[in-house]
Structure formats: C-alpha cells, structure tokens
C-alpha positions as CSV (number, residue, x, y, z in Angstrom):
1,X,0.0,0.0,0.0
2,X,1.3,3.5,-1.1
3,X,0.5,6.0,1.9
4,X,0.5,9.8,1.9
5,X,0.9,11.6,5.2
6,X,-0.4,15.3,5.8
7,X,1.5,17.8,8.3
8,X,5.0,18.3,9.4
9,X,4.5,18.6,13.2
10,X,5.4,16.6,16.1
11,X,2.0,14.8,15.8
12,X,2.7,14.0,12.4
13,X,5.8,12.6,13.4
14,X,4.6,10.2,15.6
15,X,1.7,8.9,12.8
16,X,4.8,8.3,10.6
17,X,6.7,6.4,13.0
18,X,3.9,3.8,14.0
19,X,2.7,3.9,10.4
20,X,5.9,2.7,9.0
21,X,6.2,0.0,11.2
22,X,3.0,-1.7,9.6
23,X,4.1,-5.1,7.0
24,X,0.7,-3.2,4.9
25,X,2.9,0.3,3.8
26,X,5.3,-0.1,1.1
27,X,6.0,3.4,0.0
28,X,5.1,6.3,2.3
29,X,5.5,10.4,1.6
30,X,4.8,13.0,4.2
31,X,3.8,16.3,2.7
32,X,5.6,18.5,4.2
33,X,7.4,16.3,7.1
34,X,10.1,17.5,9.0
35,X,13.9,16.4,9.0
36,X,13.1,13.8,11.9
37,X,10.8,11.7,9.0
38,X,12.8,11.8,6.3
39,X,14.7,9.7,8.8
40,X,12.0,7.1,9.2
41,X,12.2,4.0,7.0
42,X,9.3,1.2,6.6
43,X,9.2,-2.3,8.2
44,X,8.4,-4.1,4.9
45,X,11.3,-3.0,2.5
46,X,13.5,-0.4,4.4
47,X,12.3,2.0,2.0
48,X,12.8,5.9,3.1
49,X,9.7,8.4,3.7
50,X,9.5,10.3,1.2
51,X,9.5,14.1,2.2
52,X,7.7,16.8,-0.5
53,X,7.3,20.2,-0.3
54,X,3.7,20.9,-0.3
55,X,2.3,22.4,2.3
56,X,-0.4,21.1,4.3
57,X,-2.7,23.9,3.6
58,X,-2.5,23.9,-0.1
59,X,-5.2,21.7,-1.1
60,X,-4.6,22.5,-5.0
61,X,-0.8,20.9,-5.1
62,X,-1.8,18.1,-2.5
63,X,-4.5,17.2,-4.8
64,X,-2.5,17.6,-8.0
65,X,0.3,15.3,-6.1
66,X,-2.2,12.9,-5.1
67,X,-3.2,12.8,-8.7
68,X,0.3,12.3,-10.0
69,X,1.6,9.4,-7.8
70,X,-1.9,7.5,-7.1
71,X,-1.4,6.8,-2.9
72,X,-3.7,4.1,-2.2
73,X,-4.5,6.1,1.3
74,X,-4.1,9.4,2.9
75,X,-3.8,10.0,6.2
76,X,-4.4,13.7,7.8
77,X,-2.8,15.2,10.4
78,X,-3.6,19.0,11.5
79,X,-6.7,20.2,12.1
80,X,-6.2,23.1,9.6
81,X,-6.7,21.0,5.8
82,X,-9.5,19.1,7.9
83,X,-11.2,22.5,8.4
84,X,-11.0,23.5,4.8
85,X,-12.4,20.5,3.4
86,X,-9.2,18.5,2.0
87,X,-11.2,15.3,2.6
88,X,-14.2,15.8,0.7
89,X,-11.4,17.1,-1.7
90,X,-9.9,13.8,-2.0
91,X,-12.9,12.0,-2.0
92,X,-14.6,13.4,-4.8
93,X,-11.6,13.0,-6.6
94,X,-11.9,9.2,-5.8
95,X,-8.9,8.4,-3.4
96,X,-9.7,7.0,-0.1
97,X,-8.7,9.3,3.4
98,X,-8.5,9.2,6.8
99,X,-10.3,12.0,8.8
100,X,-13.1,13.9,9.1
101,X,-15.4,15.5,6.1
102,X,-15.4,19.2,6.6
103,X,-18.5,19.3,7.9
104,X,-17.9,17.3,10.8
105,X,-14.6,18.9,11.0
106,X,-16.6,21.7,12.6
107,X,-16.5,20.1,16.3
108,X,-12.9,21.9,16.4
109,X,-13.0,24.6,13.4
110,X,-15.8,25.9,15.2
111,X,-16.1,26.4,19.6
112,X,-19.2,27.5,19.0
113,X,-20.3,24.9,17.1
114,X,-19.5,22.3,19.6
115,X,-20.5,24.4,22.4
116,X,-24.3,24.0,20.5
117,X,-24.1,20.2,19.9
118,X,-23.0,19.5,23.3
119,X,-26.2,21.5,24.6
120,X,-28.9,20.5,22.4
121,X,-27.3,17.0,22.8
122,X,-27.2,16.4,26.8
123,X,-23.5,16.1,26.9
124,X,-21.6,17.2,29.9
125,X,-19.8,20.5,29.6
126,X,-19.7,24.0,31.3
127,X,-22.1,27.1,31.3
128,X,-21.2,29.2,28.6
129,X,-22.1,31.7,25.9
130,X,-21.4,32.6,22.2
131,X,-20.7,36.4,21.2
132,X,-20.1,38.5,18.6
133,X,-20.6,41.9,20.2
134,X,-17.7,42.9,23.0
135,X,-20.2,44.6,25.4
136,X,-22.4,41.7,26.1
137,X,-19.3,39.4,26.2
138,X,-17.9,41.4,28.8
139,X,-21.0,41.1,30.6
140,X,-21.4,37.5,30.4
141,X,-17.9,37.1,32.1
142,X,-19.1,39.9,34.6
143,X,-22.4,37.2,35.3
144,X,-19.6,34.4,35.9
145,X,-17.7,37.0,38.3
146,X,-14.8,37.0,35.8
147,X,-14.1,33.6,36.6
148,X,-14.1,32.3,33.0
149,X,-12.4,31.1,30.1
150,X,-12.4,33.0,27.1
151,X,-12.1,31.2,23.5
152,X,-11.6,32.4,20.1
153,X,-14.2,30.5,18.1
154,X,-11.9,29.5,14.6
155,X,-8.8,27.5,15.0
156,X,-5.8,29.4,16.8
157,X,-2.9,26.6,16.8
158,X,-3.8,25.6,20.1
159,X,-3.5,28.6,21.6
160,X,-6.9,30.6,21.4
161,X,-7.8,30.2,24.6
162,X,-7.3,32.8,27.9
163,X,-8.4,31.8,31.3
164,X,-9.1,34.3,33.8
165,X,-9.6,35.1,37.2
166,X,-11.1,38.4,38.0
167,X,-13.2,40.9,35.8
168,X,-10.5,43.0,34.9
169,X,-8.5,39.8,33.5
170,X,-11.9,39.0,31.3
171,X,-12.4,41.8,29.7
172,X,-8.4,42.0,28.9
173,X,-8.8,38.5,27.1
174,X,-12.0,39.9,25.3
175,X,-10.3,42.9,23.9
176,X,-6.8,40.8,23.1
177,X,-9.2,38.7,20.6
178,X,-12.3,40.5,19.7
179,X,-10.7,44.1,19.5
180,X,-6.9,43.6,19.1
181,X,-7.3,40.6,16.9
182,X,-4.9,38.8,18.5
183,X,-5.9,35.3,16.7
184,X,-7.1,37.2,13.2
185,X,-10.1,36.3,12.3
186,X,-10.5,33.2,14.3
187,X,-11.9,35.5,17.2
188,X,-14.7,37.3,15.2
189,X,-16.5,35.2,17.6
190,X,-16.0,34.2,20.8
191,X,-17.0,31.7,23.7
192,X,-16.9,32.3,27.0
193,X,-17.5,29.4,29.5
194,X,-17.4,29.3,33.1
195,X,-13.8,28.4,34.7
196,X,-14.3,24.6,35.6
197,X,-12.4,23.5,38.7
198,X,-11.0,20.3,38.8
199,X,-7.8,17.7,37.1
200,X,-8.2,17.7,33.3
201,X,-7.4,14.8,30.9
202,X,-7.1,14.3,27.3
203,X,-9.2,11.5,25.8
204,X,-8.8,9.8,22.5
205,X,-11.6,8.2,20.6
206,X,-11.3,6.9,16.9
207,X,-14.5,7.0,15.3
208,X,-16.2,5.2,12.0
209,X,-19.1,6.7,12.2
210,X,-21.1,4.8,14.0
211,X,-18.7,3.4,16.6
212,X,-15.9,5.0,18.9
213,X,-13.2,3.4,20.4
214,X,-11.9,4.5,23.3
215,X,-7.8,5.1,23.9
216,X,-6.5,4.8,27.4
217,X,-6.1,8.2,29.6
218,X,-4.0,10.9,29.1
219,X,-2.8,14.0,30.2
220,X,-1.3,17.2,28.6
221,X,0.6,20.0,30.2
222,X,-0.5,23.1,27.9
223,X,1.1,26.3,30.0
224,X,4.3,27.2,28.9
225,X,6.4,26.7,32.3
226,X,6.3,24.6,35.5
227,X,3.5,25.0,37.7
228,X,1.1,25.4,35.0
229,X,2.0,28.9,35.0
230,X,2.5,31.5,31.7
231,X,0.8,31.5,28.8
232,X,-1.2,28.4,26.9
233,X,1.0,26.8,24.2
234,X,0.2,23.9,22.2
235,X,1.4,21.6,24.6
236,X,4.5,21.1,26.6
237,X,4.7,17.6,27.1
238,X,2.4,14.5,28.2
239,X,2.4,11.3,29.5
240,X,-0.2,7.5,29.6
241,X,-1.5,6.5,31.6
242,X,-2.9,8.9,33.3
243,X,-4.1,7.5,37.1
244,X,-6.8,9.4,37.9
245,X,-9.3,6.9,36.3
246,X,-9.3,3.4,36.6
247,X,-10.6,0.9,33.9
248,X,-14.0,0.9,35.1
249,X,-14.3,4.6,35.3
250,X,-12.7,5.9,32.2
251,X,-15.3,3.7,30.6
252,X,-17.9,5.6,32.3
253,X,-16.4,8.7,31.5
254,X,-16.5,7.8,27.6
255,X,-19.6,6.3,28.1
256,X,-20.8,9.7,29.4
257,X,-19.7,11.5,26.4
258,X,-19.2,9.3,23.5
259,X,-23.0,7.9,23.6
260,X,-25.4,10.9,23.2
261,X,-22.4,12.4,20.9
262,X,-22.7,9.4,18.2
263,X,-26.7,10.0,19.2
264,X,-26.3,13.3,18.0
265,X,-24.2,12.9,15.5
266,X,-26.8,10.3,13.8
267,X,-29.5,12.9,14.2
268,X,-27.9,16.1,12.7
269,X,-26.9,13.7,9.8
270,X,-22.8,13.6,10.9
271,X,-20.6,11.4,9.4
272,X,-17.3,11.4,11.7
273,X,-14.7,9.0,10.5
274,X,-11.2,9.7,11.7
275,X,-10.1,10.6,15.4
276,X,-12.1,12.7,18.2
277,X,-10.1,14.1,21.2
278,X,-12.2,15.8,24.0
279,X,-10.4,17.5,26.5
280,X,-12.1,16.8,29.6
281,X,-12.0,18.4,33.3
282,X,-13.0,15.9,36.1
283,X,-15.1,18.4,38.4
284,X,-17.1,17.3,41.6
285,X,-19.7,16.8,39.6
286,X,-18.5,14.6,37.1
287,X,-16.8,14.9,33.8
288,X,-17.2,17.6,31.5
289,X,-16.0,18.5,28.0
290,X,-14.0,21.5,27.8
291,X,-14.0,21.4,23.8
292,X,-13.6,18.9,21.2
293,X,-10.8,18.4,18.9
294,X,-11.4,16.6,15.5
295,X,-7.7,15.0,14.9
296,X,-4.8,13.6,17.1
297,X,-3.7,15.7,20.0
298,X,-0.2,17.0,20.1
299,X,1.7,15.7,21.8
300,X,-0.7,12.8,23.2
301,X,0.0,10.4,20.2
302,X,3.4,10.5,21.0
303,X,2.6,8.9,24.0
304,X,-0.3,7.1,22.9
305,X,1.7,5.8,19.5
306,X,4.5,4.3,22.0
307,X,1.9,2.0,23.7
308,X,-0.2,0.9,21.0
309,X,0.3,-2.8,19.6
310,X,-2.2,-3.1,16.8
311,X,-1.2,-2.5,13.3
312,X,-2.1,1.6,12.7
313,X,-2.9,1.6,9.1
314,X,-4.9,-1.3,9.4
315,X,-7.0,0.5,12.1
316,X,-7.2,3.7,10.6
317,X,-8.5,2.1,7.1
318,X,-11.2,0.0,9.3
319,X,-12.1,3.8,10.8
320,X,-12.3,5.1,7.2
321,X,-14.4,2.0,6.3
322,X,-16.8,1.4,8.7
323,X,-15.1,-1.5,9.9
324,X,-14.1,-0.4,13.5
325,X,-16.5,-2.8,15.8
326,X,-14.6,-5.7,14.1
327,X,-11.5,-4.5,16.0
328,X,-10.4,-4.4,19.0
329,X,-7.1,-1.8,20.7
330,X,-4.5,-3.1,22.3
331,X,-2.4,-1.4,25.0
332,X,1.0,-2.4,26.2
333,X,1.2,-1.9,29.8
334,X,4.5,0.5,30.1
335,X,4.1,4.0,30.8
336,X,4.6,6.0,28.1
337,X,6.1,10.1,28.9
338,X,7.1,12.8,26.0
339,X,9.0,16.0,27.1
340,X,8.7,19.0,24.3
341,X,12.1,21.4,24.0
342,X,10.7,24.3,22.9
343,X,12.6,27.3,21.3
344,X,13.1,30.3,24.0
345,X,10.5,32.8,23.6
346,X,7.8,30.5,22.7
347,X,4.3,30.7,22.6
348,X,5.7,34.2,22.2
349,X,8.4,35.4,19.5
350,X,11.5,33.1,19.0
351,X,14.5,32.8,16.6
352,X,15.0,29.8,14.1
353,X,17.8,28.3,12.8
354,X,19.5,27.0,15.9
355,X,22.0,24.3,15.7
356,X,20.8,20.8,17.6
357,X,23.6,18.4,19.0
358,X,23.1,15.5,20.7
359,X,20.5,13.7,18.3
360,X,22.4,10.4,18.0
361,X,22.9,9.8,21.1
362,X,19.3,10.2,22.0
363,X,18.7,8.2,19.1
364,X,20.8,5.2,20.2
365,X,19.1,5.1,24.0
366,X,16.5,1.7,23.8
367,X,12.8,2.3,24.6
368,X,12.9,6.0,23.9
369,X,12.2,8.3,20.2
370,X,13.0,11.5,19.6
371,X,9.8,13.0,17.5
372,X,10.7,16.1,15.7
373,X,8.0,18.8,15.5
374,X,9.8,22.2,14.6
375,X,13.5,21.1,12.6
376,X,15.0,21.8,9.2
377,X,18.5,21.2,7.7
378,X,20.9,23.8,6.8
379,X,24.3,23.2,6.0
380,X,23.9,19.3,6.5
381,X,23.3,20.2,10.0
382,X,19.4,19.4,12.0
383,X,18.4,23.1,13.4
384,X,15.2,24.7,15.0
385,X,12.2,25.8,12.8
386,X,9.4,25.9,15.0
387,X,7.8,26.6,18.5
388,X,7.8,23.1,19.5
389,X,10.9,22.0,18.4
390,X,11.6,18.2,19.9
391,X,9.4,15.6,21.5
392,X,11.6,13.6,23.7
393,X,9.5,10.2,24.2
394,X,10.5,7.2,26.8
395,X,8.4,4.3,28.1
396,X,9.0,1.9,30.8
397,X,7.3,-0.7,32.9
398,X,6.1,2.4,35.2
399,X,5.7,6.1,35.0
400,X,8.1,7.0,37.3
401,X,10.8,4.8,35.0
402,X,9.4,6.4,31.7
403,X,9.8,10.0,32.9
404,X,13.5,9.5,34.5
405,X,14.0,8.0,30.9
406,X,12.9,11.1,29.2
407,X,14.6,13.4,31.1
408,X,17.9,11.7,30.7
409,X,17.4,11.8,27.2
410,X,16.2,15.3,27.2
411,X,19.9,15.9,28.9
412,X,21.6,14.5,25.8
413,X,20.0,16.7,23.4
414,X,21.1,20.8,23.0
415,X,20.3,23.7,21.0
416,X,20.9,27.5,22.3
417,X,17.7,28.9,24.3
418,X,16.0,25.6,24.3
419,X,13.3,25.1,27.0
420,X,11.5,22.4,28.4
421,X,9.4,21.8,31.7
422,X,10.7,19.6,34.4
423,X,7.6,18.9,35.8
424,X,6.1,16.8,33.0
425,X,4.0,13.8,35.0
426,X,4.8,15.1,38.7
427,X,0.6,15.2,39.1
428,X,0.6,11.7,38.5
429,X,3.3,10.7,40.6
430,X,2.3,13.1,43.7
C-alpha cells in the first residue's frame, strides 16, 4: 500500500513512526514532514519516507500530487486542511482518506459549534455563551464574576484560549481577541464558559461513524512553564496512563460523552470518521467536555503511538471504512512520557535556525524516540524551525521509570535557548 501523510509537526511525526512499522505500507510520503521523518524507514522494505514540499494547507498541489503518484490512502494530520475541506477534496476525486469530512470537521474549526451540539445534545460541559458583540461578552464574564475562560471560536494553533480570574482579567482576554485581533479572524466570535475547577485529561476516541473506540487516559501539560504557570501553548509535554481513572471509570467517563455524541451525531446527519479528542476536566460533579478536537492531540499520540500494539494503518483504514467494531485496541502496559524542548521565547516570538547536538545519542538510548516537530537542515546540520521544536518520548514498565527515561534523554539533546518543563508527569506521581 502506497500511503501519503499530511502535516509536518510533532503529531505527524509520531503517525509516521507507527505507520511505517505496519508489514501493509510499502511506500510512504509526508507532505511537508520535517527532517526527523525523512529519517523514518518502513518495516516491509527499508524504504525511506519520502518528504515533499507541499504544504499542508494547499489543497490545490496536495491534490494535484495525489493525482500524479496515485497513494492508495491518505492519512491527515492538523486540524487546519480538515477544516478547509481537503477530505471531501480527495474524495470526490476518488482516493480513499483518513479524517473527518469538513462538515464534521466543525466540532474543532468551530467552539461555537460544539458548544451548540454539546447543549442541544445532553453532553456534559460547562455554562457558557457565544458572542459577537464585545459589550455583552464582557458582561457575560461579569455574570460568571470573571471567573471564565475566554475562546476564540476558529482554529488558533492551540493557543486561542485565555483563562481568567477576576473581571478585569476577562475583559483583557476579550479585547486581546475580539478588538486587538490577537488570533485574526479566528476571534470574530468568541465563547466564554465558566472556569471549571477540577484535574483535566485528554481522551482519544477513533470513530467510524457509528462506533468510537476509546484510547486509554491521558494527560497534557498546555502552559508554557512549570507550575502550570505562563501562557497556553500547544502543549508542553504529556504522558499515559494517566491514574486518575481506573478501567472501570474511564469507561464511564466515555460512556458519558461518546453515547449521546454518536446519538447526535446520527440525528444532525454527521458522518465522523477519523479521530475525536475531547479535553475533559474531572469536576465534583462529574466529567465535562471543555472542547472537542477533530484529529490527534499534540503531543498525546506521542505517547499514545509508543503504547499501541495493533497495526495503525490497518485501524485507521477499518475507521475510514466502517469496519471499526470488528476491531479491538491493544495497549501495552508501560508508561509511556514525552518532554517538548521548545525554542526560548515560545508561545511568544522566538528565533530559528538554531544548531541541535546530541540527536544520535538520544537516538541510540532503547525504549525511547525523539519525535521532531519544529526542525530543518541547513548546512547538513538538524536546526530549529518551530515553537515546538523536539518531542523527547520514553516508556518503561512504570511512569516513574518512563519519565526518568525522558529526562535523561532530554539531557543529551542541545540547542541555544531551548526550554522544556521539568515537571512533566509530577501530578501523577504526587
């Protein structure tokens, strides 16, 4: 099977990597990758992924290179080409593709969106409000006594979203999107939903359209320095399992949400084939969805790739099929923890171009992978390009093993400014 891959991110990475290990794939491009997937070779023939240079937004040349070398299956990463449509693209165009249609796309290219479904559907998530005018945003959060979070609507990398305190912090996060445009025009509308207390946790369901399986639990750390302190980012790191749900309760959990959302999905006439990732706060009185995501976290699947023992293409053809009941996951039962090194300055400004050191001997280190999110080659040297630049991944029979494994590793690995969190996991292990 020939096999195109969409995105260039750490996420996409990580798809690559479990992909290419599958006896099905016998060619494979990324389009555009990064320099840590060019790396990647497949199980079947040692063959080299293939990196082009077509980005993942332009659906035109993805189409037209889809057109030329004939994959037999697409797989897409970020959220963004899902949003725009790129599978009913490829569809129409008769090749077969893993993700959501753009209209069910919407449960992430559109907060507001969601918010609706998850309200006219019965599934559990916070009080909240949908605005266009910055008066009566402000005072909705001044209703919630400026204890709220405020979202742009449209798709912000991850970063769209400013919780708040007090009054005076609200209506700063209304004017930084609504007035200032701080996320373009992602914020022409915005949701504001009151400030959930409680431990949050990513879940991962992949979805045929009529059934969802359910991964095991996660958890993502999405401010920018220990503490959960600074400003959201895309992610800093991650790690599964995440204790704070046994077996029998992360079923209920799903059960919770997953049920009236295929229910309500069959009644507004959605077809969602590919992967759904609620994030999910675990209050006092009981789960609730924060928002819904319609593709692969970042950097869960890093974790979640490391621990999965079924064949990945095969599953995510059976998703694109209709074929999913017929299947069942399988877990391994290491830990599995992922440290990001970010460039210094990030979310905020930061400089690219950075030289990295250290790779091979990360490289060399059993049970661990360093995925590469934000990287490029100049001079026949690896250097930063991104944010995120590195996701430094390590499993072990426990968490406690896995995340002395990633930090060691993370020790081996150098580029100037780079910075990472040191408290990746330490909820778990309190």
């Amino acid at each position: 099977m020939k096999l195109l891959v969409i995105g260039s991110g750490g996420r996409e990475h990580a798809l690559v990597w479990k992909l290419a290990q599958s006896p099905l794939v016998t060619r494979m491009w990324c389009a555009p990758g990064n320099t840590g997937i060019a790396e990647e070779r497949l199980a079947k023939n040692g063959a080299l992924v293939e990196c082009v240079a077509v980005p993942a937004e332009d659906l035109p040349k993805l189409l037209a290179f889809a057109q030329q070398e004939r994959p037999d299956f697409t797989v897409v990463g970020p959220d963004n080409p899902l949003a725009a449509g790129v599978v009913d693209l490829f569809q129409a165009n008769g090749f077969k593709i893993w993700g959501p249609n753009k209209q069910a796309a919407q449960f992430e290219g559109s907060k507001a969106f969601s918010q609706d479904f998850m309200e006219r559907h019965g599934i559990p998530t916070a009080a909240a409000g949908t605005f266009s005018d910055v008066a009566a945003a402000k005072k909705f959060c001044a209703a919630l006594g400026g204890k709220c979070v405020v979202k742009a609507d449209g798709l912000a990398l991850g970063k769209g979203v400013l919780i708040c305190t007090s009054q005076t912090e609200a209506e700063a996060a209304v004017d930084e999107i609504m007035v200032s445009k701080a996320f373009g025009s992602a914020g022409q509308r915005i949701v504001i939903q009151e400030l959930l207390e409680g431990m949050e946790i990513s879940l991962h369901a992949l979805c045929d359209g009529k059934v969802a399986k359910l991964f095991p639990t996660s958890q993502d750390h999405k401010r920018a320095l220990d503490g959960d302190a600074g400003l959201n980012t895309g992610g800093m790191g991650a790690y599964s399992p995440a204790p704070f749900l046994t077996d029998a309760e992360l079923k209920s959990v799903g059960d919770a949400i997953l049920q009236p959302w295929l229910r309500g999905c069959a009644a507004d006439g959605i077809d969602f084939r590919g992967l759904l990732y609620p994030g999910v706060m675990l209050t006092k009185s009981g789960p609730k969805v924060l928002e819904f995501n319609a593709r692969f976290g970042d950097p869960e699947p890093q974790v979640d790739l490391t621990r999965l023992e079924n064949d990945l293409a095969e599953l995510l053809l059976a998703s694109t099929e209709g074929r999913l009941a017929s299947h069942e996951l399988r877990w391994s039962t290491n830990a599995s923890v992922c440290i990001v090194m970010a460039s210094g300055g990030y979310p905020g400004s930061y400089p690219k171009g950075k030289v990295i050191t250290g790779l091979d001997a990360a490289n060399v280190l059993p049970n661990t992978k360093v995925f590469h999110a934000g990287t490029a080659k100049k001079d026949g040297k690896t250097v930063t390009n991104g944010g995120r630049v590195l996701g430094v991944t390590a499993w072990a029979k426990d968490l406690a093993a896995a995340r002395n494994a990633a930090y060691a590793t993370v020790e081996k690995v150098q580029f100037e400014g780079a910075h990472y969190r040191r408290d990746i996991a330490a909820k778990a292990l309190k």
